[in-house]
Biopython code that builds the backbone (N, CA, C, O; Angstrom):
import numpy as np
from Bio.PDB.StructureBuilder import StructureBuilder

atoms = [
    (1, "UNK", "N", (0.832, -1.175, 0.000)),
    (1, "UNK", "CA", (0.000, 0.000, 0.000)),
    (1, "UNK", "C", (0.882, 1.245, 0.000)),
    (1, "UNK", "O", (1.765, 1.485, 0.823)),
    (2, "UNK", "N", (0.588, 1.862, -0.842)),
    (2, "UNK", "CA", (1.840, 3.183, -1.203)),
    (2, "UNK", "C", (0.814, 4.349, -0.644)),
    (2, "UNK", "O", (-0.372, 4.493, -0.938)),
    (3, "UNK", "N", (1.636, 5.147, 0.260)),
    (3, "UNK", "CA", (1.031, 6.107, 0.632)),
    (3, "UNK", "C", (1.381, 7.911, -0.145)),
    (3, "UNK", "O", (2.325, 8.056, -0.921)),
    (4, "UNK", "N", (0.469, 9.084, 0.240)),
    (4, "UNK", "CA", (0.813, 9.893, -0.397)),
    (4, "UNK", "C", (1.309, 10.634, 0.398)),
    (4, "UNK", "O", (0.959, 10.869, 1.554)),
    (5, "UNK", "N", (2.714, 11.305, -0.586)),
    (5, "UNK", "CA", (3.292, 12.419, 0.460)),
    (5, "UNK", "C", (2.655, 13.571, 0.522)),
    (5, "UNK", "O", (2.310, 14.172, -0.495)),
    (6, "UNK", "N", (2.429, 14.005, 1.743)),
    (6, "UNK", "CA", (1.594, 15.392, 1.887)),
    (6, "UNK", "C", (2.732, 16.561, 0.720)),
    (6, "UNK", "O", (3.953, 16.565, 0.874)),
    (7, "UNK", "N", (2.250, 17.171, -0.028)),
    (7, "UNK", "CA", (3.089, 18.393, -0.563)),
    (7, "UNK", "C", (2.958, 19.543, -0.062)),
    (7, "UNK", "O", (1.797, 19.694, 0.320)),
    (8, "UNK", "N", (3.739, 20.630, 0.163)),
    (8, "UNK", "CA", (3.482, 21.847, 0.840)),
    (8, "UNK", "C", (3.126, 22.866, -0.316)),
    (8, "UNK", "O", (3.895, 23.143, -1.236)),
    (9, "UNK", "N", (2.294, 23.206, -0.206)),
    (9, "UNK", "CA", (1.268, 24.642, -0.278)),
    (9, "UNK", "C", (1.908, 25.476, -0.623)),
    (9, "UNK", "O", (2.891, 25.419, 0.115)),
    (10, "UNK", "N", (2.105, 26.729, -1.672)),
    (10, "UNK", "CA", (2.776, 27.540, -1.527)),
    (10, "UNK", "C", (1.682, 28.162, -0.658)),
    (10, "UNK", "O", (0.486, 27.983, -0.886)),
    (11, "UNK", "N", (2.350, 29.211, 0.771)),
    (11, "UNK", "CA", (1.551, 30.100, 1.936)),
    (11, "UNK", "C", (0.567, 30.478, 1.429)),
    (11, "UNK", "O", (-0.482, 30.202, 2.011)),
    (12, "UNK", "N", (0.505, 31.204, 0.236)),
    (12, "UNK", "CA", (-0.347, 32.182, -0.579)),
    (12, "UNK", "C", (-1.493, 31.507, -1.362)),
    (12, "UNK", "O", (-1.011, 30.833, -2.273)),
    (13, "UNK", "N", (-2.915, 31.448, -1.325)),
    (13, "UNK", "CA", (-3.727, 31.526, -2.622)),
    (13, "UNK", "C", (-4.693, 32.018, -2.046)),
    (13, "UNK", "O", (-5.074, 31.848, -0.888)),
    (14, "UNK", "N", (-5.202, 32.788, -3.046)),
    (14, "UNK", "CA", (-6.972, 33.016, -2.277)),
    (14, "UNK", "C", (-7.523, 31.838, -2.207)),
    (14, "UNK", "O", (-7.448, 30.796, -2.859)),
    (15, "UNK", "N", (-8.358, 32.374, -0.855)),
    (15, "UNK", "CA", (-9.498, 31.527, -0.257)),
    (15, "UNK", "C", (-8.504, 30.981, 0.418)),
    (15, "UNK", "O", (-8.993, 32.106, 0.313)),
    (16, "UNK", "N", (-7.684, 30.504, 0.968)),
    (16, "UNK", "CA", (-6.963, 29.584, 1.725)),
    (16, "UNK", "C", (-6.432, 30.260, 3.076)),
    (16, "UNK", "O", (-6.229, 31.471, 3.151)),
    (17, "UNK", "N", (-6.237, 29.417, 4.081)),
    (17, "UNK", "CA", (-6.584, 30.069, 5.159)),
    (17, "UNK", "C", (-4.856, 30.251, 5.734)),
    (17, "UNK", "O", (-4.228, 29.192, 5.722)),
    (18, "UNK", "N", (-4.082, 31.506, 6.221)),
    (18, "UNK", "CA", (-2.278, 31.217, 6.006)),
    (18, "UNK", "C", (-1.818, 30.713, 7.388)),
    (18, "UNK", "O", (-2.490, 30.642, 8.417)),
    (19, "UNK", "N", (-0.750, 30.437, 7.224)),
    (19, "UNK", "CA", (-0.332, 30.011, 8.495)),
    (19, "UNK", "C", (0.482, 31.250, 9.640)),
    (19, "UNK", "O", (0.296, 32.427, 9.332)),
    (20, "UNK", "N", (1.266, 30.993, 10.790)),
    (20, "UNK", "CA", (1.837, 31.814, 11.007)),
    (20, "UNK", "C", (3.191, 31.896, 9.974)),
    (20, "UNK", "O", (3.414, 32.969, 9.412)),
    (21, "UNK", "N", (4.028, 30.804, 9.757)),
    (21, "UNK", "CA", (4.973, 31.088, 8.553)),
    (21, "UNK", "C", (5.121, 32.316, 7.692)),
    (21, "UNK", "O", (5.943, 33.222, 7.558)),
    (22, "UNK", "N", (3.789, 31.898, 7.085)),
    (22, "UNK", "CA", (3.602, 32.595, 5.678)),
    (22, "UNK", "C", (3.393, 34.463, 6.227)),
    (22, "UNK", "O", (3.826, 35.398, 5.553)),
    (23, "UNK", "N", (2.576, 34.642, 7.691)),
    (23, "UNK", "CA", (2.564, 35.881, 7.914)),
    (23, "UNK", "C", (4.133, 36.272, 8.140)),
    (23, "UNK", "O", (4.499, 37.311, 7.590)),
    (24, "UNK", "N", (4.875, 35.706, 8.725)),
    (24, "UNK", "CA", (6.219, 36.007, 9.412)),
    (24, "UNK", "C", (6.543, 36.811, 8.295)),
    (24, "UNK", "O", (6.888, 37.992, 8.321)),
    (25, "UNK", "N", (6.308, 35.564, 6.636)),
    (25, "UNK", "CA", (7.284, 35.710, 5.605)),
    (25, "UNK", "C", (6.530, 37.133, 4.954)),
    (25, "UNK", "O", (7.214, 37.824, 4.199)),
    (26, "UNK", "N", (5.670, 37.387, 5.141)),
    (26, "UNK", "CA", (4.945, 38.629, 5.015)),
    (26, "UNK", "C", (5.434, 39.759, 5.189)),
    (26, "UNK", "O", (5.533, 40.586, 4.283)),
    (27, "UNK", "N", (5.715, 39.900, 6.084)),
    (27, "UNK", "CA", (6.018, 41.223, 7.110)),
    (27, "UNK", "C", (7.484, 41.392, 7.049)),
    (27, "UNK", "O", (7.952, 42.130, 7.916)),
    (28, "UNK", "N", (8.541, 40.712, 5.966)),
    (28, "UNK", "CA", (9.803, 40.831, 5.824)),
    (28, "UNK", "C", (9.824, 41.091, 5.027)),
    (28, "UNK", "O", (10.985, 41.375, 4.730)),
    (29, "UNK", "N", (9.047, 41.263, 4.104)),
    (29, "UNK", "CA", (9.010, 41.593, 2.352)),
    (29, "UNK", "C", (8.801, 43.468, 2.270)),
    (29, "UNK", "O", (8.037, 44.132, 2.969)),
    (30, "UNK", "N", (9.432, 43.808, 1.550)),
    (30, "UNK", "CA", (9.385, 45.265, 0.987)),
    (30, "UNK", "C", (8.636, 45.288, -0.115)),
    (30, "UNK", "O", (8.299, 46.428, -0.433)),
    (31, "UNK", "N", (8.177, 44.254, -0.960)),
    (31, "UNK", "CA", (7.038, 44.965, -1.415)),
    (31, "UNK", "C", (6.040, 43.229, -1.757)),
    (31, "UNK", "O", (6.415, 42.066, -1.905)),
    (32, "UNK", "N", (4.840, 43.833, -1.758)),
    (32, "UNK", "CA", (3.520, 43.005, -1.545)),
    (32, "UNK", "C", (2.614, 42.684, -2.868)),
    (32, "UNK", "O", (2.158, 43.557, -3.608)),
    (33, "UNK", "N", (2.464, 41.509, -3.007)),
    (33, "UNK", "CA", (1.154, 41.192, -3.886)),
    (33, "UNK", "C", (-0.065, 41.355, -3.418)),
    (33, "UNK", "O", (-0.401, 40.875, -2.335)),
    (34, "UNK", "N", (-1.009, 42.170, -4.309)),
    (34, "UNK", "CA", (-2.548, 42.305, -3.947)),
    (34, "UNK", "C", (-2.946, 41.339, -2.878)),
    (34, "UNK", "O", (-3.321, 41.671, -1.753)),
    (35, "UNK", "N", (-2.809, 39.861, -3.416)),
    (35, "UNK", "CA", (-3.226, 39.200, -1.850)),
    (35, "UNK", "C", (-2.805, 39.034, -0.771)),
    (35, "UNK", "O", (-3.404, 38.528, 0.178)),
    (36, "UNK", "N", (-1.696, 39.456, -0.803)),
    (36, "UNK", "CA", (-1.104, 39.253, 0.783)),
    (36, "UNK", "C", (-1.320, 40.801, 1.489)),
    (36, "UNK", "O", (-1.400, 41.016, 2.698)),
    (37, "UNK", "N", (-1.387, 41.728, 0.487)),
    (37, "UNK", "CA", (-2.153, 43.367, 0.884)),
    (37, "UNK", "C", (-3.636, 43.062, 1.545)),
    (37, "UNK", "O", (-4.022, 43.625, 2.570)),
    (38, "UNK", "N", (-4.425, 42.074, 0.798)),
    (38, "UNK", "CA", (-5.888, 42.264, 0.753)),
    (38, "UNK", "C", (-5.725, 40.976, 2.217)),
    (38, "UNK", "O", (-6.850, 40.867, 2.706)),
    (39, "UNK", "N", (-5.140, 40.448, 2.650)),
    (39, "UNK", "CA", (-4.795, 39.943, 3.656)),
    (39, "UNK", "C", (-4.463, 40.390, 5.118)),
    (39, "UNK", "O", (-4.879, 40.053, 6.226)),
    (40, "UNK", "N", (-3.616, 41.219, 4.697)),
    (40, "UNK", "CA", (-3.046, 42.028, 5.733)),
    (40, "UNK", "C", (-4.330, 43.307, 6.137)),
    (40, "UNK", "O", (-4.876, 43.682, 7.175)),
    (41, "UNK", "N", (-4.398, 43.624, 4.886)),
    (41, "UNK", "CA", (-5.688, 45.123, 5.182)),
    (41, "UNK", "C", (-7.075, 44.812, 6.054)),
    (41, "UNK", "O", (-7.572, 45.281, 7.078)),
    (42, "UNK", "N", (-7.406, 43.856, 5.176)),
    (42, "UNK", "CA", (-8.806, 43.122, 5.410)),
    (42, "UNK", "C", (-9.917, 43.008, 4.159)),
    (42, "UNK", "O", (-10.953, 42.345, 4.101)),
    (43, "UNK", "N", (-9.218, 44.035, 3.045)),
    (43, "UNK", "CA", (-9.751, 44.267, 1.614)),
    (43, "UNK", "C", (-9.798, 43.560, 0.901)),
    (43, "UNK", "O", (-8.873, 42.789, 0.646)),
    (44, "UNK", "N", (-11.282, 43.588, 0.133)),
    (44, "UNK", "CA", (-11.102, 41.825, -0.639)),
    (44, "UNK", "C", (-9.906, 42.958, -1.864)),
    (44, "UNK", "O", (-9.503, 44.118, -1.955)),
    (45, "UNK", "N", (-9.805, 41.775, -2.496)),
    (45, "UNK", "CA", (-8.810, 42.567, -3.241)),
    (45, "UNK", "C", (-9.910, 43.073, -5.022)),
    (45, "UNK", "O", (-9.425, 43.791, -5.896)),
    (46, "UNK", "N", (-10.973, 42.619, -5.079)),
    (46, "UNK", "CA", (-11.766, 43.514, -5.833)),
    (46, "UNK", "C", (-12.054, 44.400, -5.610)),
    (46, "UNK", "O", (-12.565, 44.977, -6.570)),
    (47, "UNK", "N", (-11.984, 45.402, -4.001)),
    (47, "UNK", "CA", (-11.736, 46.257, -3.439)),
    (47, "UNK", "C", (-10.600, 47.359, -3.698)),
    (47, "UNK", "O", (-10.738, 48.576, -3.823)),
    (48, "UNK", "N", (-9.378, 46.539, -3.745)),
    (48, "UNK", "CA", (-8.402, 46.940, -4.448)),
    (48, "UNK", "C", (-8.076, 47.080, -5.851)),
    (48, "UNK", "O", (-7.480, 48.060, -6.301)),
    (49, "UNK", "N", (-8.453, 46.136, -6.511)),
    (49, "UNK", "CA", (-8.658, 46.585, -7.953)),
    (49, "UNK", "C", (-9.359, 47.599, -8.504)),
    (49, "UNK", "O", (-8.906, 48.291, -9.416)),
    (50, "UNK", "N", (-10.751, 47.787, -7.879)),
    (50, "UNK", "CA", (-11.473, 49.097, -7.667)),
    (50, "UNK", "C", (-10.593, 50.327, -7.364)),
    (50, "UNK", "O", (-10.520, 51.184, -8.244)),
    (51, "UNK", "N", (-10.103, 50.454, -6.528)),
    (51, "UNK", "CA", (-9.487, 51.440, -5.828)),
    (51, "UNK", "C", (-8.608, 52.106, -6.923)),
    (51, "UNK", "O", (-8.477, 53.306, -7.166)),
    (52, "UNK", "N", (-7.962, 50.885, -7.602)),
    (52, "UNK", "CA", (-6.556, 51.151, -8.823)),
    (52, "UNK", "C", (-7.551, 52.061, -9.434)),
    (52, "UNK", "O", (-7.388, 53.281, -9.406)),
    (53, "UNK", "N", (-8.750, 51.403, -10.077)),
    (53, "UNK", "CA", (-9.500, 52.152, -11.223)),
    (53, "UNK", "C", (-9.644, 53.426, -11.098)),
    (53, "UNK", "O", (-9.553, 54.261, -11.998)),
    (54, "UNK", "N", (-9.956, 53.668, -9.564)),
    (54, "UNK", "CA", (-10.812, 54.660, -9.462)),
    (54, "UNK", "C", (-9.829, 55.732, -8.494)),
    (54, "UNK", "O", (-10.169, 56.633, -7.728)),
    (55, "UNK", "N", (-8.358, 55.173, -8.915)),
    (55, "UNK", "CA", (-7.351, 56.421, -8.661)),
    (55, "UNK", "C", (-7.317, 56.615, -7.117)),
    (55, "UNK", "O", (-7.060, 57.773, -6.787)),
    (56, "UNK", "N", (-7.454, 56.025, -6.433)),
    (56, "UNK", "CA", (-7.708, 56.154, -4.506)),
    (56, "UNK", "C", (-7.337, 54.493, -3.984)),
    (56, "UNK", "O", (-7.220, 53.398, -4.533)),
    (57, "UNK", "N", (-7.248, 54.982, -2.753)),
    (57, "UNK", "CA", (-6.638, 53.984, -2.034)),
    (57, "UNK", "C", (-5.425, 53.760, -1.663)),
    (57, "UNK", "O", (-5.000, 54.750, -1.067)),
    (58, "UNK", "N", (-4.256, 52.489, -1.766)),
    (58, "UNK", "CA", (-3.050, 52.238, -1.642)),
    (58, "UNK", "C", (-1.930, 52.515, -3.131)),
    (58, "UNK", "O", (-1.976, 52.037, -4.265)),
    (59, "UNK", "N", (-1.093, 53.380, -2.558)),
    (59, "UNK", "CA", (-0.539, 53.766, -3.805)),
    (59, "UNK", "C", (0.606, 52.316, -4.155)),
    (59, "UNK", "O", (1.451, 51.695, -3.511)),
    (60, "UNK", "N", (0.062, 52.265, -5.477)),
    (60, "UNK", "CA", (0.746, 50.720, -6.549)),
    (60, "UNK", "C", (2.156, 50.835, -7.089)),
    (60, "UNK", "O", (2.732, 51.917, -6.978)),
    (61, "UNK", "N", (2.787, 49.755, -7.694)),
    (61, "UNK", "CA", (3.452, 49.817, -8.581)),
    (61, "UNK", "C", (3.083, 49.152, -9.504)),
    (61, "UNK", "O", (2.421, 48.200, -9.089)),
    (62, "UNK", "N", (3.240, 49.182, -11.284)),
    (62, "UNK", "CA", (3.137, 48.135, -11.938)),
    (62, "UNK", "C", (4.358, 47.730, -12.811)),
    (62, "UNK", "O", (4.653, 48.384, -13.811)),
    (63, "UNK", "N", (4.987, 46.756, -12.455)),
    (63, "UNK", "CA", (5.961, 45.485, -12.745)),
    (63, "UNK", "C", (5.713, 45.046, -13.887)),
    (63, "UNK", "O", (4.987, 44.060, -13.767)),
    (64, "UNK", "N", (6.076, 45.400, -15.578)),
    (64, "UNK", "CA", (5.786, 44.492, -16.555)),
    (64, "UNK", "C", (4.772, 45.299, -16.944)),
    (64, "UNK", "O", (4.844, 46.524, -16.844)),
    (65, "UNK", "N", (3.681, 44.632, -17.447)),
    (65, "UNK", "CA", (2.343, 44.372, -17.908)),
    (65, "UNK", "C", (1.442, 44.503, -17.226)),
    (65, "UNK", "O", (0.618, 45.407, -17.366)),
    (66, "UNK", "N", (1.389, 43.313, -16.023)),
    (66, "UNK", "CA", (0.583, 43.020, -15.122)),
    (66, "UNK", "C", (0.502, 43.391, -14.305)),
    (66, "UNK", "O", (-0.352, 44.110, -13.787)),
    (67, "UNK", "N", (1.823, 42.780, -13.835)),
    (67, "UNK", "CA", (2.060, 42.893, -12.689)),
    (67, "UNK", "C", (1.989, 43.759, -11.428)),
    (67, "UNK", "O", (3.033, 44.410, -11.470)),
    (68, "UNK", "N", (1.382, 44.076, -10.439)),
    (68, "UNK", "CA", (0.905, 44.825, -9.638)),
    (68, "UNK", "C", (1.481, 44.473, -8.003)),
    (68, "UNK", "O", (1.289, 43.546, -7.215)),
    (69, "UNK", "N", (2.017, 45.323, -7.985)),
    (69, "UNK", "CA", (3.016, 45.527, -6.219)),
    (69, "UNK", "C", (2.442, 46.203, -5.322)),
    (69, "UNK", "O", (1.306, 46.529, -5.668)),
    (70, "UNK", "N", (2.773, 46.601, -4.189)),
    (70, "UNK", "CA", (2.465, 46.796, -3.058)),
    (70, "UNK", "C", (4.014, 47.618, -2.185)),
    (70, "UNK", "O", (4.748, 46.768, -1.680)),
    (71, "UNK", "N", (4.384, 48.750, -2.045)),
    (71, "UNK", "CA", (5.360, 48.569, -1.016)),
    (71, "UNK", "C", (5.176, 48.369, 0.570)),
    (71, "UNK", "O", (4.463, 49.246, 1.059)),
    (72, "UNK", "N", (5.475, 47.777, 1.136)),
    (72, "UNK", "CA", (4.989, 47.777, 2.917)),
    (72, "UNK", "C", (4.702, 48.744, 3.655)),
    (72, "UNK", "O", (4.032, 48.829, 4.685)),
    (73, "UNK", "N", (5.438, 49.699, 2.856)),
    (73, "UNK", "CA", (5.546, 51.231, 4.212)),
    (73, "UNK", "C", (4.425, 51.713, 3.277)),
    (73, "UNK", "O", (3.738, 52.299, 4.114)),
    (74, "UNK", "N", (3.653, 51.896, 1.903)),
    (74, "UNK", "CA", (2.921, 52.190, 1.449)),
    (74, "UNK", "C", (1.377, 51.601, 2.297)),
    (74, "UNK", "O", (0.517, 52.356, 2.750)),
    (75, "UNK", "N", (1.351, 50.513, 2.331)),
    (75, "UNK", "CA", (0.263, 49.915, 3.251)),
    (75, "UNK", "C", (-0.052, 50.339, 4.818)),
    (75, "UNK", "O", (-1.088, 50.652, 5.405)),
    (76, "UNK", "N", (1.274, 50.205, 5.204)),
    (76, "UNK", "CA", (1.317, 50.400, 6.585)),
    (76, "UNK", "C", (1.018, 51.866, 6.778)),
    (76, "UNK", "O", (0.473, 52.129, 7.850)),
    (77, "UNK", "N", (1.318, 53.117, 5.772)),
    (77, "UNK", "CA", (0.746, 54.396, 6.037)),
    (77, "UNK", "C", (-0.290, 54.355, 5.428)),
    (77, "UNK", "O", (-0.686, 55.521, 5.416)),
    (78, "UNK", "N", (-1.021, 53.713, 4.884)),
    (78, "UNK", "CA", (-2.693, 53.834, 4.387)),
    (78, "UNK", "C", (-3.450, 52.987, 5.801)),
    (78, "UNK", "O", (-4.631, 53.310, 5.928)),
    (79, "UNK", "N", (-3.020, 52.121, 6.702)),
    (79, "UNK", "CA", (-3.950, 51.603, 7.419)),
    (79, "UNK", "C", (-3.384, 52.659, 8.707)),
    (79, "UNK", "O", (-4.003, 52.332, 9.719)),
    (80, "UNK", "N", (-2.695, 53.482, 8.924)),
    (80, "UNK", "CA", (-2.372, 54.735, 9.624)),
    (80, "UNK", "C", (-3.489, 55.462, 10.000)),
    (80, "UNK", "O", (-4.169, 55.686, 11.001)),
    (81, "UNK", "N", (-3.398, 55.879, 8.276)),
    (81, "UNK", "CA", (-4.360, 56.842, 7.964)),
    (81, "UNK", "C", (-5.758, 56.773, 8.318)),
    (81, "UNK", "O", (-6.512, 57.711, 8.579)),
    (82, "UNK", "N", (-5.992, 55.586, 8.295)),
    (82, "UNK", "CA", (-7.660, 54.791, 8.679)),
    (82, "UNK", "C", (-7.689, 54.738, 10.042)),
    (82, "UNK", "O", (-8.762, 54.759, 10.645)),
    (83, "UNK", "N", (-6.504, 54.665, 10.666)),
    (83, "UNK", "CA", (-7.026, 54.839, 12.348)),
    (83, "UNK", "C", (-7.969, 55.982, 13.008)),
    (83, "UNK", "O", (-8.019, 57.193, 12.788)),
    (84, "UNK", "N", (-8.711, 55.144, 13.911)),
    (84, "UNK", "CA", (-9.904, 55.908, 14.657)),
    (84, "UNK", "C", (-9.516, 56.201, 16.287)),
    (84, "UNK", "O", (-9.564, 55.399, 17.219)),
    (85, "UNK", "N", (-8.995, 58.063, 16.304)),
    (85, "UNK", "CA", (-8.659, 58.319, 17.960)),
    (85, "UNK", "C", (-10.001, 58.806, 18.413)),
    (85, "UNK", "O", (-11.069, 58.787, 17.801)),
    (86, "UNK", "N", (-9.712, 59.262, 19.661)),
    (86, "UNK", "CA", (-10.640, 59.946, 20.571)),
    (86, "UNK", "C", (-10.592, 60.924, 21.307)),
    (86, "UNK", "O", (-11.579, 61.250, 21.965)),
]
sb = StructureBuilder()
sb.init_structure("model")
sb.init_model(0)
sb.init_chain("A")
sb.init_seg("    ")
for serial, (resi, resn, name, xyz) in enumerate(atoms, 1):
    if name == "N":
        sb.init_residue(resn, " ", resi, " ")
    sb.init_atom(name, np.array(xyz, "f"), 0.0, 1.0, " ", f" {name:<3s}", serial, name[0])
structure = sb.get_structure()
């Protein structure tokens, strides 16, 4: 009886739920993919795609073609900005 080897996950896909790992590996990175942004924020990331369109929100980079970045200190001063004092 041949058994199967469990394979590891890359941390990242939507819908999937992350581990602590994958946050660690998060929070060391200088710059971010939409989902690990829309992760960290709480934003679905059609939220964020919106946002691109409509010129507001987290300021982007685009990489290539597609490709769409995130810098950390860019995030981290947009969820700043959203804080509620008293």
């Amino acid at each position: 009886m041949k058994t199967k080897k469990k394979e590891k996950k890359p941390p990242l896909k939507t819908g999937e739920r992350m581990d602590l790992l994958a946050i660690e590996i998060i929070l060391k990175k200088i710059y971010l993919t939409e989902i690990e942004v829309a992760f960290i924020t709480g934003l679905s990331i059609f939220t964020l795609r919106n946002d691109r369109f409509l010129c507001k929100g987290i300021p982007y980079l685009r990489v290539g073609a597609r490709k769409i970045m995130y810098r950390m200190v860019d995030v981290i001063q947009y969820m700043e900005r959203q804080r509620i004092t008293f």
